[in-house]
C-alpha positions as CSV (number, residue, x, y, z in Angstrom):
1,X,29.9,162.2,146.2
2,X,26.8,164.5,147.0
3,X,29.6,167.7,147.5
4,X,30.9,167.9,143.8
5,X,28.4,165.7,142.0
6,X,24.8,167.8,143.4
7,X,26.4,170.9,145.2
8,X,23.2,172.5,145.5
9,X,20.0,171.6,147.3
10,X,16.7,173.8,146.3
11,X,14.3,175.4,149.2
12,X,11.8,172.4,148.4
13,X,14.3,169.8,148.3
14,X,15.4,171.6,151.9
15,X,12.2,172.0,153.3
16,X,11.5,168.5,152.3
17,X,14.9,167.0,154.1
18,X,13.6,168.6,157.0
19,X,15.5,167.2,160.3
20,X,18.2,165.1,158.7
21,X,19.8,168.0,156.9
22,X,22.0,170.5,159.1
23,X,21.7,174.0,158.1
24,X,24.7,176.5,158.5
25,X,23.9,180.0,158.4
26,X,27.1,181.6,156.8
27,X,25.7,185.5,156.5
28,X,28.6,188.1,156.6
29,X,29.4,191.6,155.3
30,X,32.8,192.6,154.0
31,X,32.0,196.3,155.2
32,X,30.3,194.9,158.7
33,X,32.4,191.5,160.0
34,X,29.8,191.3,162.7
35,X,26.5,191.6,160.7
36,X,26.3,188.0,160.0
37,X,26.2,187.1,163.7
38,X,23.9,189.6,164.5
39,X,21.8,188.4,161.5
40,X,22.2,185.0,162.7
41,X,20.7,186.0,166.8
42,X,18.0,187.5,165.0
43,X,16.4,185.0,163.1
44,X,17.5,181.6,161.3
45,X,16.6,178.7,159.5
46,X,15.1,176.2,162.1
47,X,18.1,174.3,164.0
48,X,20.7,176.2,162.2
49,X,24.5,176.3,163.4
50,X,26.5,179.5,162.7
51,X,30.3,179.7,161.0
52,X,31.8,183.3,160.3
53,X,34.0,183.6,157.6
54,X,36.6,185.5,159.6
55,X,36.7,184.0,162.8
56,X,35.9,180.1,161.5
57,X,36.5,179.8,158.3
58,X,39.9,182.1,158.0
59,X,43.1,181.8,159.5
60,X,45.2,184.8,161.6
61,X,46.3,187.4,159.0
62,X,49.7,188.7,158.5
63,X,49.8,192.2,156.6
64,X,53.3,191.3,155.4
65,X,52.3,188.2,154.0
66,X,48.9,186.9,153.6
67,X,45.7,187.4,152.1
68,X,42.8,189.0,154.1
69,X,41.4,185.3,154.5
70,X,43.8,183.1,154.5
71,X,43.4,179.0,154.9
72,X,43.1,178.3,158.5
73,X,45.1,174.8,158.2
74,X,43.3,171.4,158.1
75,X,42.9,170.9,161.6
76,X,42.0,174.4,162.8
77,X,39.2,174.2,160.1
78,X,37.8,170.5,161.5
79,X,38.2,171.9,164.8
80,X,36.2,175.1,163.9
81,X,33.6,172.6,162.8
82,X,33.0,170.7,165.4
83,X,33.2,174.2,168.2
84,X,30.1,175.1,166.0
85,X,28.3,172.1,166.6
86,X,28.3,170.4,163.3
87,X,28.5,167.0,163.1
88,X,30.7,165.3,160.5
89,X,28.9,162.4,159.4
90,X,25.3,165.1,158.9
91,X,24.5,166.0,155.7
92,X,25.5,169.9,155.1
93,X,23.1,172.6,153.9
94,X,25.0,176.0,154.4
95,X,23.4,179.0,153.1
96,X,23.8,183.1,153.4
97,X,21.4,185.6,151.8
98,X,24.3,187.0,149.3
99,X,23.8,184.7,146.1
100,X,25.7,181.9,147.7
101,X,29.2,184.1,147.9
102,X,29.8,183.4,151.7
103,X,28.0,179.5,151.2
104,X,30.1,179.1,149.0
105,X,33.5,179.3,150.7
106,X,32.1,177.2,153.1
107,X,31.3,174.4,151.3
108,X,34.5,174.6,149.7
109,X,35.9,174.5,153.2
110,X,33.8,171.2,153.8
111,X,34.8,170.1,150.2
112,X,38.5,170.7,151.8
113,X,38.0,168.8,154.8
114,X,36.7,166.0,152.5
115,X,33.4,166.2,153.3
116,X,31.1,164.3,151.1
117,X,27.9,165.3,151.5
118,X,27.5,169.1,151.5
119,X,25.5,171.6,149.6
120,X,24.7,175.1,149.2
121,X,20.9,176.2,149.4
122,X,20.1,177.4,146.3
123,X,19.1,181.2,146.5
124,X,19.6,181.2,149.8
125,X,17.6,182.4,153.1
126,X,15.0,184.6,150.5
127,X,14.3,182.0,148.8
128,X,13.6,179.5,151.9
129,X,11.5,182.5,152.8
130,X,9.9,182.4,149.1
131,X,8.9,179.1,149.6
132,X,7.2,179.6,152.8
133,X,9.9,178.3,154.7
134,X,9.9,179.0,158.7
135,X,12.3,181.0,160.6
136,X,14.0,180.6,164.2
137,X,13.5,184.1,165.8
138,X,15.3,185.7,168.5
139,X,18.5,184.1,170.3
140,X,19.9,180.9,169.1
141,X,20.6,178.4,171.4
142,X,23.6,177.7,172.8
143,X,25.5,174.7,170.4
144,X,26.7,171.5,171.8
145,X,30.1,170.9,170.7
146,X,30.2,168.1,168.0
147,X,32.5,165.3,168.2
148,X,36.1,165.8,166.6
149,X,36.3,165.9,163.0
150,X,38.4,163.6,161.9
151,X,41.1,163.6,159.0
152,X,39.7,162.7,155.5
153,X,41.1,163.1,151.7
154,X,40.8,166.8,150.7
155,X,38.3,166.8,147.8
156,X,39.5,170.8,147.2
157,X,43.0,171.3,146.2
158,X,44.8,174.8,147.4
159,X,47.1,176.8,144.5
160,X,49.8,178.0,146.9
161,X,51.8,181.7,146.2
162,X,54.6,179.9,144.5
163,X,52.3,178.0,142.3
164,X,50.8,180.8,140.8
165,X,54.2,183.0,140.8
166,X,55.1,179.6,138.7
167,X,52.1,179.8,136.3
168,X,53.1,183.7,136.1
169,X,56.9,183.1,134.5
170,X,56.1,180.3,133.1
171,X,53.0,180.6,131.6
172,X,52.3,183.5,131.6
173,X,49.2,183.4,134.1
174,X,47.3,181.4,131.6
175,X,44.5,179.8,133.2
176,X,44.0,182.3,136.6
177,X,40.8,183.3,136.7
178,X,39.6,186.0,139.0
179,X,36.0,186.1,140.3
180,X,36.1,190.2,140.8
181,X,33.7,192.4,139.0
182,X,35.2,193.7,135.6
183,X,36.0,196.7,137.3
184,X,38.2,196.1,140.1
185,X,39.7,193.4,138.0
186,X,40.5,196.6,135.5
187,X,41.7,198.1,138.1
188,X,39.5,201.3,137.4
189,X,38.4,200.8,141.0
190,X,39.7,199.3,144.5
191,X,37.4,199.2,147.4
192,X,39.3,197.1,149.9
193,X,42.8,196.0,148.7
194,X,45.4,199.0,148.2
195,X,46.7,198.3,144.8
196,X,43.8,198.1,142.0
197,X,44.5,195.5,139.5
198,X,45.2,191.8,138.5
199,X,47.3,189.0,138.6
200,X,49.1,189.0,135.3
201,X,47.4,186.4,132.5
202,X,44.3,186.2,134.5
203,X,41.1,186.2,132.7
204,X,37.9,187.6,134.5
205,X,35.0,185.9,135.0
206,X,32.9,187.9,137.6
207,X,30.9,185.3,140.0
208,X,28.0,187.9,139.6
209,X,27.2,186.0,136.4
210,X,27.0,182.2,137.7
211,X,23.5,183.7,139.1
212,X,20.0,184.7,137.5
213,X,18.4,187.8,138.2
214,X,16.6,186.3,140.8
215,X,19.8,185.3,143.0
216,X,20.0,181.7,142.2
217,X,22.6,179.8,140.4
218,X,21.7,179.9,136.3
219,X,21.0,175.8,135.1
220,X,23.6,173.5,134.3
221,X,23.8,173.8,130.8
222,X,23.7,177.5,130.5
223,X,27.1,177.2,133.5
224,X,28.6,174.5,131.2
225,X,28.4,176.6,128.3
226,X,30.3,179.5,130.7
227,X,32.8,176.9,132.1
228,X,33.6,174.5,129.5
229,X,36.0,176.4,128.2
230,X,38.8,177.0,130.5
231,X,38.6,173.2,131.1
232,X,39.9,172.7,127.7
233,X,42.7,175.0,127.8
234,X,46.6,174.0,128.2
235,X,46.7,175.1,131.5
236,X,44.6,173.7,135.2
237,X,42.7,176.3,136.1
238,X,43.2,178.1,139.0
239,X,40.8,179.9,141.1
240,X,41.2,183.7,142.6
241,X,39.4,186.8,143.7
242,X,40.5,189.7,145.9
243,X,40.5,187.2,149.1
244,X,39.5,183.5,148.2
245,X,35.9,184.0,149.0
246,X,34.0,184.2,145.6
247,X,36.4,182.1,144.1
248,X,34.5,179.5,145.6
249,X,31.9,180.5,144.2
250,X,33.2,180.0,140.7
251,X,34.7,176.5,141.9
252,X,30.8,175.8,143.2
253,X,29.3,176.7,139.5
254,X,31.8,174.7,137.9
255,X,30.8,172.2,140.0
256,X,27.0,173.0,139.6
257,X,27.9,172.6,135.9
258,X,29.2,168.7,136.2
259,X,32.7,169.7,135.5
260,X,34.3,168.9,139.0
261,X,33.3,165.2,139.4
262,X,36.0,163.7,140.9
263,X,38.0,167.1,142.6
264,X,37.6,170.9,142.1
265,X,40.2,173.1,140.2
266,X,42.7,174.1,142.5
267,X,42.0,177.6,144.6
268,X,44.3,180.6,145.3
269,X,43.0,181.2,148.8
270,X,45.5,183.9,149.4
271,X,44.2,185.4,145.9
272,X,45.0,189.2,145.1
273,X,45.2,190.6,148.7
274,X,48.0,187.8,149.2
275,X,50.0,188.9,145.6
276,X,50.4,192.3,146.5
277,X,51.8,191.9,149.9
278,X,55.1,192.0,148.2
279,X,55.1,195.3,145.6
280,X,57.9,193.5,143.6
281,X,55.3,191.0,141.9
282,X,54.0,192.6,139.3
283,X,50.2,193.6,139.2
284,X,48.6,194.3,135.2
285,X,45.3,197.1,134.6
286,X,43.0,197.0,131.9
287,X,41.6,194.0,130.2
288,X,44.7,191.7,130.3
């Protein structure tokens, strides 16, 4: 089970795999939705496909109730797929050129659609470029359609709104962990969601550090010796951040760290933008 077992292929191992991988560009900018596209017409890794996080990978938001990317369903998400011409039975190599964030969510979207053999390329389109890998320039071709995805067993559990209200009264939010930068999750500052804050109980551990200096995801042991830890507490973890979208990124380190062999902990795609929809649920500032 390539997915969870070796989530993360290096720019070698990729430029070695050569035609048998397929390559997903996944570039986006929160402050620029349509960068990632443009990005993508510009230049690309050779043969790539193309999924945007809002328009494939996200489902319609409501502003009285969801999250600013919320789950698409199952089938909208195998149907996105295939529109982008992605074959289900190819071996997946998505990659973006922001540390994995964007990757990340997905190839936990893959990992949802039960997808076996995907990865994230390690470091991303710099370091393809760093090791002297060649670029598609100009407009991308037009995409055949793939045939349908079909229905597979989810390897990526979803924490639903109740679930974590749940873990909130009765736990006291023990075990959420939110991916934000220290902060945001202090609430000290809010760039995108109107209420500064965190869920109640949640413990921060930014996705920022899952990565060296260089932009690459630190080695397993050094992850373990992050991750181990909220794997032995009372409570499942539970995965947030301000819109499920680094989140994964947490879920792909823990993976990267041999702690998800058999399924991921559960994420809260709805995450922080989703919580305060309602301003009766409480929101918490400063460490805890």
């Amino acid at each position: 089970m390539q997915t969870l077992r070796e989530p993360l292929i290096t720019a070698s191992e990729a430029l070695e795999g050569g035609p048998g991988l397929c390559f997903v560009d996944c570039r986006f900018r929160l402050d620029d939705p349509a960068a990632g596209r443009r990005a993508y017409a510009d230049h690309r890794l050779p043969g790539a496909r193309f999924l945007d996080l809002e328009a494939d990978l996200s489902g319609p938001i409501d502003l009285t109730r969801t999250g600013r990317h919320p789950f698409p369903s199952h089938a909208q998400l195998r149907d996105a797929f295939a529109a982008a011409g992605i074959p289900q039975d190819s071996a997946l190599v998505f990659y973006d050129d922001a540390g994995g964030a964007f990757a990340a969510r997905a190839w936990w979207s893959a990992a949802a659609l039960g997808h076996e053999r995907a990865r994230v390329l390690d470091g991303g389109l710099p370091a393809w470029d760093a090791a002297g890998g060649a670029l598609e320039r100009g407009s991308a071709p037009e995409q055949a359609p793939a045939l349908p995805w079909h229905p597979a067993p989810s390897l990526a559990p979803i924490a639903t709104l109740s679930m974590v209200q749940g873990r909130v009264e009765t736990a006291g939010g023990a075990g959420l962990i939110d991916a934000r930068a220290l902060p945001r999750f202090r609430g000290e500052v809010e760039p995108i969601d109107p209420v500064a804050g965190h869920i109640p109980g949640a413990a921060c551990f930014p996705h920022s550090e899952n990565l060296t200096a260089e932009g690459c995801f630190k080695d397993p042991s050094a992850l373990r010796t992050r991750w181990t830890p909220i794997f032995e507490e009372p409570e499942a973890p539970i995965a947030y951040c301000g819109s499920g979208v680094t989140a994964a990124h947490n879920l792909l380190a823990m993976a990267v760290a041999g702690l998800c062999a058999d399924a991921l902990p559960a994420l809260y795609v709805g995450s922080f933008s989703e919580w305060i929809r309602d301003p009766t649920r409480p929101v918490a500032r400063g460490e805890a």
